[in-house]
Backbone bond lengths (Angstrom), bond angles and torsions (degrees), N, CA, C in turn:
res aa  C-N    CA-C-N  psi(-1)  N-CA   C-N-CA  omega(-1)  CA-C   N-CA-C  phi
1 X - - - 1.459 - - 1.520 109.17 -
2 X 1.386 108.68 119.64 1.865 95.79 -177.98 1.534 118.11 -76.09
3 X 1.032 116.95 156.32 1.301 131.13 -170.14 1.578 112.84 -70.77
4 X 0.963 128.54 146.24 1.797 136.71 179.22 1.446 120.24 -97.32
5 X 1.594 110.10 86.08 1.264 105.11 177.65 1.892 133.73 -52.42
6 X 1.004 111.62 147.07 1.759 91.78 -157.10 2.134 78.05 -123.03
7 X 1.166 81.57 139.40 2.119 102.32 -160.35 1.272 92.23 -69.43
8 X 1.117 111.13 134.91 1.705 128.17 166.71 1.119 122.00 -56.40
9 X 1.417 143.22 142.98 1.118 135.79 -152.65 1.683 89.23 -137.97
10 X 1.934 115.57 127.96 1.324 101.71 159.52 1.267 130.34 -47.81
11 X 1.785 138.24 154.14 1.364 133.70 169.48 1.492 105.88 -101.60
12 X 2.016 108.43 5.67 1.928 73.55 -165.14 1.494 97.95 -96.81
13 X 1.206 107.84 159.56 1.235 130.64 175.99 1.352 129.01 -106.18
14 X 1.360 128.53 88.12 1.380 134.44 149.16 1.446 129.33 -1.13
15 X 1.499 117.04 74.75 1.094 144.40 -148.88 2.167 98.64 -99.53
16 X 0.877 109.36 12.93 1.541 114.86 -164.25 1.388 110.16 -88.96
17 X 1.367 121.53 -52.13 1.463 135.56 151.04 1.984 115.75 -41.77
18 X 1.003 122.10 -39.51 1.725 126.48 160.89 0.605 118.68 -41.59
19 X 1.646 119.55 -65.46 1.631 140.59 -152.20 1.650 92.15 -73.58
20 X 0.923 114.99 -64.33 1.500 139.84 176.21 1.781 97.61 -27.94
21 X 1.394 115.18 -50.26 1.492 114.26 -177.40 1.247 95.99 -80.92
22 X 0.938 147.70 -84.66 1.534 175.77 163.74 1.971 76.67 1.75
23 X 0.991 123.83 -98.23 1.965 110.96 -174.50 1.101 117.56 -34.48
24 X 1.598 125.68 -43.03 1.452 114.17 172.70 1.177 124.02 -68.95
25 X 1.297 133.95 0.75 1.530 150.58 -175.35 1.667 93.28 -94.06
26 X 0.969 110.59 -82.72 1.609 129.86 -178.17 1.378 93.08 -37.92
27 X 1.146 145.43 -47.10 1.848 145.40 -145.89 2.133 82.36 -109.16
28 X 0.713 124.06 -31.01 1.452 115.54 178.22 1.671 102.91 -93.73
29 X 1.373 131.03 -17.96 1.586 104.44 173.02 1.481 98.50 -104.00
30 X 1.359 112.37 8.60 1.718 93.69 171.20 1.332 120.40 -80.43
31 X 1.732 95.34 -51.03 1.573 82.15 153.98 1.005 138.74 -131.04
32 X 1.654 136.37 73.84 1.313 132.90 95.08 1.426 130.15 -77.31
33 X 1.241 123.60 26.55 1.301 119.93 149.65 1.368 114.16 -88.08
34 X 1.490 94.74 127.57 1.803 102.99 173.03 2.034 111.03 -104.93
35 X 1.194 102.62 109.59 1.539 98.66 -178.78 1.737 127.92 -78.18
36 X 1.467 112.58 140.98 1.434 89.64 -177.53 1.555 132.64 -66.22
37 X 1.011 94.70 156.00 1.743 101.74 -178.05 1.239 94.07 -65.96
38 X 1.483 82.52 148.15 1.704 120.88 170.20 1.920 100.20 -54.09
39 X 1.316 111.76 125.27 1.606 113.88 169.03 1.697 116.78 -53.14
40 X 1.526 131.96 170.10 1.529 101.58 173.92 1.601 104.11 -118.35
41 X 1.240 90.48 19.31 1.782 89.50 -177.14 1.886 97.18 -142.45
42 X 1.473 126.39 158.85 1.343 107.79 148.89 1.873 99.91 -140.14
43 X 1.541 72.18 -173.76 1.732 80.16 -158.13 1.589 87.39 -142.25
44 X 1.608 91.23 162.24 1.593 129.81 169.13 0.886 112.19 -74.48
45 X 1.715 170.50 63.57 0.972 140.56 -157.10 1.468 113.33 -75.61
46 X 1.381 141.19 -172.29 1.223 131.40 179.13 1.466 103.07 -97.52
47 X 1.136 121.67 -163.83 1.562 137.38 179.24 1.552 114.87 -95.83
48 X 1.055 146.11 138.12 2.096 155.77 131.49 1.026 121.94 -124.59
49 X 1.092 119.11 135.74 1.668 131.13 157.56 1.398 94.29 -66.59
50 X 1.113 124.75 48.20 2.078 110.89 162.01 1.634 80.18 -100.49
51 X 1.351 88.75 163.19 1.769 102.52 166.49 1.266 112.69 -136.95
52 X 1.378 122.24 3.22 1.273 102.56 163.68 1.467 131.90 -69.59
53 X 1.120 113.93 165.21 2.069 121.36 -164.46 1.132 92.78 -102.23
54 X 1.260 113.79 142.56 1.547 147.18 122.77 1.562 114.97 -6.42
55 X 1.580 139.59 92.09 1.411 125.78 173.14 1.804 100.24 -58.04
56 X 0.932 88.74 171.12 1.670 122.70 -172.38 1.028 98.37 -121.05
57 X 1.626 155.72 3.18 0.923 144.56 100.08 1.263 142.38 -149.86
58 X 1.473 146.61 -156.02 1.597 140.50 -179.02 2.040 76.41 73.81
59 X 1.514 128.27 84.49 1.616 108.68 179.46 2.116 104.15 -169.55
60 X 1.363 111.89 85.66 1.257 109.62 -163.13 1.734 93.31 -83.44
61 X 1.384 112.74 125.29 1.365 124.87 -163.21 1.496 127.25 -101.32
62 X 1.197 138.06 60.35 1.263 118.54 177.21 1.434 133.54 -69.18
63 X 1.607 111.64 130.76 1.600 110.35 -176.58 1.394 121.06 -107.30
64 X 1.062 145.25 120.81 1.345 142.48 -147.68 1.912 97.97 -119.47
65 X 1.391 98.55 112.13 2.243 86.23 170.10 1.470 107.16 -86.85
66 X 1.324 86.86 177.62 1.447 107.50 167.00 1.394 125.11 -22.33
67 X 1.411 109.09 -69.67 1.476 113.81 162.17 1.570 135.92 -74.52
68 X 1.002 106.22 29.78 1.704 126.52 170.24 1.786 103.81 76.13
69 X 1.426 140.58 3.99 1.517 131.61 157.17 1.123 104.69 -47.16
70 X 1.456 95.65 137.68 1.727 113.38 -169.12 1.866 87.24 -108.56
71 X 1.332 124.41 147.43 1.354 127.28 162.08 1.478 121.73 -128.59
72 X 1.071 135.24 126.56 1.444 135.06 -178.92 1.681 143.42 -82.15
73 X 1.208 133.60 94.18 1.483 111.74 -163.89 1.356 91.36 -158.41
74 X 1.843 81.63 155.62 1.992 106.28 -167.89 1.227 92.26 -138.79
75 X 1.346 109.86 161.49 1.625 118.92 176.18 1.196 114.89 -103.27
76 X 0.724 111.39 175.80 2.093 116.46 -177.86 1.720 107.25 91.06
77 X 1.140 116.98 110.24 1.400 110.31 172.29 1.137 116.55 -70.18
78 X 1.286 130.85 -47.07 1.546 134.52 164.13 1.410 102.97 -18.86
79 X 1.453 117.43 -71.70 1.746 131.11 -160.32 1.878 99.33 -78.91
80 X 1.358 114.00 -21.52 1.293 100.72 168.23 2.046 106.70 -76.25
81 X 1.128 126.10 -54.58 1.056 126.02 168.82 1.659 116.33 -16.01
82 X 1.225 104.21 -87.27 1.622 118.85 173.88 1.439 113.95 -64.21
83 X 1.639 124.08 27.91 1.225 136.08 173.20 1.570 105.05 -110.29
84 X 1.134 110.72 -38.14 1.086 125.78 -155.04 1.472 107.98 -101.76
85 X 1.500 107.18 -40.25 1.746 110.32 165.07 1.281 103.59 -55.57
86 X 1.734 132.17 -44.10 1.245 131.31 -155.36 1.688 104.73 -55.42
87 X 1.969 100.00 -46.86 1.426 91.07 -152.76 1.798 109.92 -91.37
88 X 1.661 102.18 17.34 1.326 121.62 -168.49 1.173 96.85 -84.97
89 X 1.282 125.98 -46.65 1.284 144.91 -163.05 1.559 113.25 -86.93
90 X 1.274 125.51 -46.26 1.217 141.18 153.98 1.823 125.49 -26.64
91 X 1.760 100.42 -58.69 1.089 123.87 -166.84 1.619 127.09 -125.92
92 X 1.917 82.23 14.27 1.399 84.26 167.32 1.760 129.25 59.22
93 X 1.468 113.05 32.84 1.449 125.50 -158.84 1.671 109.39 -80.46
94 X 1.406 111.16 -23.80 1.308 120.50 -176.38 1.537 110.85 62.21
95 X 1.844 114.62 35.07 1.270 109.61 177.11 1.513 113.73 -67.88
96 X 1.607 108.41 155.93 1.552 109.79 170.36 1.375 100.03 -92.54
97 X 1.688 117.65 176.71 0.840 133.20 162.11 1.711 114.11 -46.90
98 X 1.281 114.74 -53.15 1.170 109.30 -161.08 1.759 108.62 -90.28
99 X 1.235 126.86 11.79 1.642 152.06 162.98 2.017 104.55 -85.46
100 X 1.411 95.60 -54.08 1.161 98.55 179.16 1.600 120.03 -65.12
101 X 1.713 113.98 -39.99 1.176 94.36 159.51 1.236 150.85 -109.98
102 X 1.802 100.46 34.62 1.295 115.17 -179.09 1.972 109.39 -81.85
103 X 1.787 97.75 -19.49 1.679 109.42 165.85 1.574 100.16 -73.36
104 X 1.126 99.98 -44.86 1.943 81.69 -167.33 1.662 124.88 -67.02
105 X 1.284 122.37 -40.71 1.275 136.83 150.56 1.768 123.45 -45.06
106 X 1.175 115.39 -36.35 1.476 131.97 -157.64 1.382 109.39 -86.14
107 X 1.205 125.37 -155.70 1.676 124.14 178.60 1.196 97.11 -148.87
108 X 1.583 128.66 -167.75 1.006 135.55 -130.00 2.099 107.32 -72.21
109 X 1.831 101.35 156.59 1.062 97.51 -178.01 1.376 103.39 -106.11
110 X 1.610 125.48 167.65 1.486 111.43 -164.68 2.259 81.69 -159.86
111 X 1.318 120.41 63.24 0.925 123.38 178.96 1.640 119.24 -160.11
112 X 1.468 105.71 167.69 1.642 100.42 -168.19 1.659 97.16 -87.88
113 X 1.342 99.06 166.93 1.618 95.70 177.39 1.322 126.61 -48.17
114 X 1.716 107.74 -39.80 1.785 113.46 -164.37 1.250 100.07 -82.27
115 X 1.280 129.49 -8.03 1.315 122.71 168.09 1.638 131.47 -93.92
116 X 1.677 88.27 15.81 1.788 106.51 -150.97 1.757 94.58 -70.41
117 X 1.808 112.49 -35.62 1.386 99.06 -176.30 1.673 124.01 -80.62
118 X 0.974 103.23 -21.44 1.624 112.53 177.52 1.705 112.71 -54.38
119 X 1.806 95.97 -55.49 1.454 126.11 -179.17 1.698 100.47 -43.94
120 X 1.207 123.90 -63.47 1.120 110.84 166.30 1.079 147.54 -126.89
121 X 1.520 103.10 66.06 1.584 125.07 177.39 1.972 84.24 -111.84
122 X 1.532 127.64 3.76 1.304 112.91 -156.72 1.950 91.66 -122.74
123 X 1.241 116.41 141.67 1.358 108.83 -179.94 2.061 107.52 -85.39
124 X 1.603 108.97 152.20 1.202 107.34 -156.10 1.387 124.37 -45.41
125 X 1.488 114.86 -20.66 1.517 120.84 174.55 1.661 112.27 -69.76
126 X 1.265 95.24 -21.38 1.728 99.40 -157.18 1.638 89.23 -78.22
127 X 1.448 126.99 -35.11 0.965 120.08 -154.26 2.039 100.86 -74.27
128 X 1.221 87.75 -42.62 1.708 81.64 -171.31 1.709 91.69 -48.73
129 X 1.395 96.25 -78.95 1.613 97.88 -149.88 2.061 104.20 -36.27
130 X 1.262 128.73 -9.05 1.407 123.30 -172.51 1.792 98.03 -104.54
131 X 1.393 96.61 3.38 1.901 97.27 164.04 1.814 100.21 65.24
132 X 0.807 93.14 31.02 1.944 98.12 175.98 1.670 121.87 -90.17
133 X 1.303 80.04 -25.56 2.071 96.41 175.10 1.655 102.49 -69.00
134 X 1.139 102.77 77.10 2.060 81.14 -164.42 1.814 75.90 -125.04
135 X 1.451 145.65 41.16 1.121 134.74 174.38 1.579 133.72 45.18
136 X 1.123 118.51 135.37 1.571 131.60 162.80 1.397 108.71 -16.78
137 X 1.163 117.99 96.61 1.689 105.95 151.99 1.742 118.77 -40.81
138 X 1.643 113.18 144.44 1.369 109.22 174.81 1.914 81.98 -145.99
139 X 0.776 132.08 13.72 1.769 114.79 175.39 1.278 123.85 -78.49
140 X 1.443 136.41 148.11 1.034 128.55 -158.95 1.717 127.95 -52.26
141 X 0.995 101.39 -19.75 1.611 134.81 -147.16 2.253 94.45 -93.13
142 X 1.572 99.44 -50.26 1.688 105.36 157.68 1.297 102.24 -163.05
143 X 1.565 97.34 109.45 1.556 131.83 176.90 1.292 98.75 -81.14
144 X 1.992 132.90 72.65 1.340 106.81 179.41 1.688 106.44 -105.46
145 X 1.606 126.61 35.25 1.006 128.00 130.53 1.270 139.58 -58.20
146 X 1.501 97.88 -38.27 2.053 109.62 163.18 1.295 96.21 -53.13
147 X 0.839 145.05 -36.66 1.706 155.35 -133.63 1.579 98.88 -100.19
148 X 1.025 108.43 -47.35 1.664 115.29 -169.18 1.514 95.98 -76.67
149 X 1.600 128.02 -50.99 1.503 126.05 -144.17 1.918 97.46 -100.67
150 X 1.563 107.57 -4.40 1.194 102.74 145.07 1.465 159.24 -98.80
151 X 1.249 92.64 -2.38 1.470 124.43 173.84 1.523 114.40 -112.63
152 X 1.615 118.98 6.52 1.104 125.92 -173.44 1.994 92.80 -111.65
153 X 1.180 103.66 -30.34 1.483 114.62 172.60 1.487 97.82 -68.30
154 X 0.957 138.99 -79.04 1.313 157.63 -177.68 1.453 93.56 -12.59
155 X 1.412 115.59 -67.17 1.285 122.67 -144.95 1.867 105.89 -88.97
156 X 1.652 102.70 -9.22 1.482 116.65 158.34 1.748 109.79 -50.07
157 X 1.211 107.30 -60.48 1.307 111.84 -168.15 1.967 119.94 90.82
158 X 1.528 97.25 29.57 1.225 99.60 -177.28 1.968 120.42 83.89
159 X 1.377 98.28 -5.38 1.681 108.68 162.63 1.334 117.51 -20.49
160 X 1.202 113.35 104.31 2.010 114.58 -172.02 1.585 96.06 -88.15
161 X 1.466 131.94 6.41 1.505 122.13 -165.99 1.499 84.62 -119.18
162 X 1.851 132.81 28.37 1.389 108.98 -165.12 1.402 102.01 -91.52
163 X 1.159 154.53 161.58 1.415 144.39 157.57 1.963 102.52 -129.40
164 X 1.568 100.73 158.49 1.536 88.54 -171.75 1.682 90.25 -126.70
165 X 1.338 105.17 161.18 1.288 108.46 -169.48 1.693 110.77 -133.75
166 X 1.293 108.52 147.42 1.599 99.19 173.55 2.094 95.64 -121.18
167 X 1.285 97.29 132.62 1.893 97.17 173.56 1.740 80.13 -124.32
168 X 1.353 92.39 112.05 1.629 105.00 155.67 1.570 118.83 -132.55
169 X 1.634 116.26 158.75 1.107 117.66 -150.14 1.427 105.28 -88.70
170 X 1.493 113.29 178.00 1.501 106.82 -168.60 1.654 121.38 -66.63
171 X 1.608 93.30 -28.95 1.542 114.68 -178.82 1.750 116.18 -106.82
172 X 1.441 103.08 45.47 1.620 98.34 -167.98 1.580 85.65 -114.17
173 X 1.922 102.86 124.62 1.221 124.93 170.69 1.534 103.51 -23.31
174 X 1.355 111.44 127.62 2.225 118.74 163.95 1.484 82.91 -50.48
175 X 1.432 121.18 -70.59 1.641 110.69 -139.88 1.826 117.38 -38.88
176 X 1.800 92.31 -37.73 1.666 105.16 174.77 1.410 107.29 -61.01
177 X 1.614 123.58 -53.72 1.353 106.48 -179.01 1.677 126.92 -67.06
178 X 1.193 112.58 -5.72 1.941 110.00 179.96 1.407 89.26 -103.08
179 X 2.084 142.84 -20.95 1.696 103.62 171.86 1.267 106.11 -56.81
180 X 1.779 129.20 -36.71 1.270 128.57 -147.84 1.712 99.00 -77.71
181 X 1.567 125.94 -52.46 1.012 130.91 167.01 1.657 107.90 -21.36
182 X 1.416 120.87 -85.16 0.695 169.47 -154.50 1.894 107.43 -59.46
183 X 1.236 100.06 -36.57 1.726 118.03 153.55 1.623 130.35 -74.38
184 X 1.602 85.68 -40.25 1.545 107.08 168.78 1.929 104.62 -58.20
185 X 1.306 101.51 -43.47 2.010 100.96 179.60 1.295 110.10 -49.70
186 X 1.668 98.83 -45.37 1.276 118.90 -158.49 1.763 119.68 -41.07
187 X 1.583 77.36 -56.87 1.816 105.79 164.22 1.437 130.12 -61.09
188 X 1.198 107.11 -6.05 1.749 109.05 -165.26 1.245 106.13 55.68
189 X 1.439 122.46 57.25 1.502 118.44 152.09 1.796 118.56 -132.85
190 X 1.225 78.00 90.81 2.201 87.24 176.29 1.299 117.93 -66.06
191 X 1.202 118.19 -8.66 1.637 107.33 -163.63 1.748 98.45 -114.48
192 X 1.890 119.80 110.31 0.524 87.59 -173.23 1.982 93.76 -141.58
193 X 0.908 118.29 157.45 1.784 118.27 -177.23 1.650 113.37 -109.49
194 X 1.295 112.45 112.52 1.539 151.32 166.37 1.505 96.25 -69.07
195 X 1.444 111.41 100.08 1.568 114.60 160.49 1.378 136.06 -93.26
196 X 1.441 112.59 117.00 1.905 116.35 -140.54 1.933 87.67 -123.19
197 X 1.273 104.13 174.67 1.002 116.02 175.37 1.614 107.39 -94.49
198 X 1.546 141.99 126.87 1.219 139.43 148.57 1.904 131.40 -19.00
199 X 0.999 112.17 103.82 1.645 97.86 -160.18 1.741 71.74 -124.02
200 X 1.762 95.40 168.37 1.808 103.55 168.22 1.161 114.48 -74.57
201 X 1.706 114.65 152.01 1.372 104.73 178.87 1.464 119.98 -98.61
202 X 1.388 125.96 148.75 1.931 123.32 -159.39 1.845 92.62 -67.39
203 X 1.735 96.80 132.15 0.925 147.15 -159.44 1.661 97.71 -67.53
204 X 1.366 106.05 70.55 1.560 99.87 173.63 1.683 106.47 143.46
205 X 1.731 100.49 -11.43 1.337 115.96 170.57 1.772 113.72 -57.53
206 X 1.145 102.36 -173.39 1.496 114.52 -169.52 1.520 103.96 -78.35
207 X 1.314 89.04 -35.77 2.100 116.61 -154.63 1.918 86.91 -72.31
208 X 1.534 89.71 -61.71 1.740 96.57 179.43 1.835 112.38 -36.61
209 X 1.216 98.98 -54.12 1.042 97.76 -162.15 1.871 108.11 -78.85
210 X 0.731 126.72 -23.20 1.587 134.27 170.72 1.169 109.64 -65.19
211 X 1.353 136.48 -44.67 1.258 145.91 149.89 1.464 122.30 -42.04
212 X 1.448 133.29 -60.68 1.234 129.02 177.29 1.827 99.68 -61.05
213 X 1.142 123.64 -18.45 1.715 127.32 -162.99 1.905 85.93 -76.68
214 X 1.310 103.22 -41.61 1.555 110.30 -157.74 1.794 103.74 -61.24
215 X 1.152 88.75 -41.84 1.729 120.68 -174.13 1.410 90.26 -43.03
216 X 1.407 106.10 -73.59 1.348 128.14 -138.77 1.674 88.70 -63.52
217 X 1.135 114.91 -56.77 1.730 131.57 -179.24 1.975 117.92 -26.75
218 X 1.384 79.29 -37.66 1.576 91.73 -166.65 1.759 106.43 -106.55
219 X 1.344 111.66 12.42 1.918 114.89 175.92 1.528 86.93 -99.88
């Protein structure tokens, strides 16, 4: 009995309609992605064998340089918004709309309050060269870091996922890091995270050895 050939069927596939999705995807997350701003200071941080990460967010941040400027920043534009009305309203800043949301969009602030509207009515270059980056007061005399991490709470709304962070540089005066410490008491907040650079841990340590265990856990 002869056999029944069964008709070949093309395999190619009309790939024109894909591509077609596939660019409008790519052309729609380019732009609605908004990237973060450039920081206005950077720093050294020091070295730990801690390994825990940095959240990405719920994380009110202070960065401290070299020369002891303290700078301030939180994530969430929402909570920057109603951060920024607070201390508008508070202190009488006469921000505009478009001042106000050059803080909410922007990254960290590194200025005293009375200078808060100038600071950002000016784009980030403008500010150095006008010497405005001159950092957060924290001295006893005007603590307006208390100022920031209480109105930065405020504007949490009681957030139980908030954690606060200090990134200071390798060479930033102690005296600057114990006012900030030391403000942090002020507030009743003990719990607080030192952001270091990852270094290895000594070869026989506890850390070492918890680590190679971790290793081993996950082959």
């Amino acid at each position: 009995m002869p056999k029944v050939k069964m008709p070949r069927k093309s395999t190619l596939v009309d790939m024109t309609a894909m591509c077609d999705v596939a660019f409008l995807l790519l052309t729609f997350f380019m732009l609605a992605t908004k990237f973060k701003p450039d920081e206005p200071v950077t720093v050294v941080t020091p070295s730990s064998i801690n390994t825990k990460l940095l959240p990405d967010s719920d994380v009110i941040m202070l960065t401290v340089d070299a020369g002891g400027k303290i700078f301030f920043s939180m994530d969430g534009q929402p909570k920057r918004q109603q951060l920024i009305n607070d201390l508008d309203q508070q202190y009488k800043l006469g921000l505009t709309e478009k001042e106000k949301n050059n803080f909410v969009v922007g990254s960290s602030v590194g200025t005293d309050i009375k200078s808060l509207k100038t600071y950002l009515d000016m784009k980030p270059e403008e500010r150095k060269k006008a010497g405005l980056e001159k950092g957060i007061p924290v001295d006893s005399a005007n603590n307006e870091v208390a100022v920031w991490i209480e109105y930065a709470r405020s504007a949490q709304g009681g957030n139980p996922k908030l954690q606060y962070c200090i990134k200071a540089d390798n060479g930033t005066p102690y005296p600057v890091i114990k006012d900030i410490l030391d403000t942090f008491k002020e507030k009743k907040i003990q719990k607080l995270n030192l952001v270091t650079n990852l270094e290895a841990a000594p070869a026989g340590s506890a850390a070492a050895l918890a680590r190679a265990e971790g290793k081993s856990d996950h082959e």
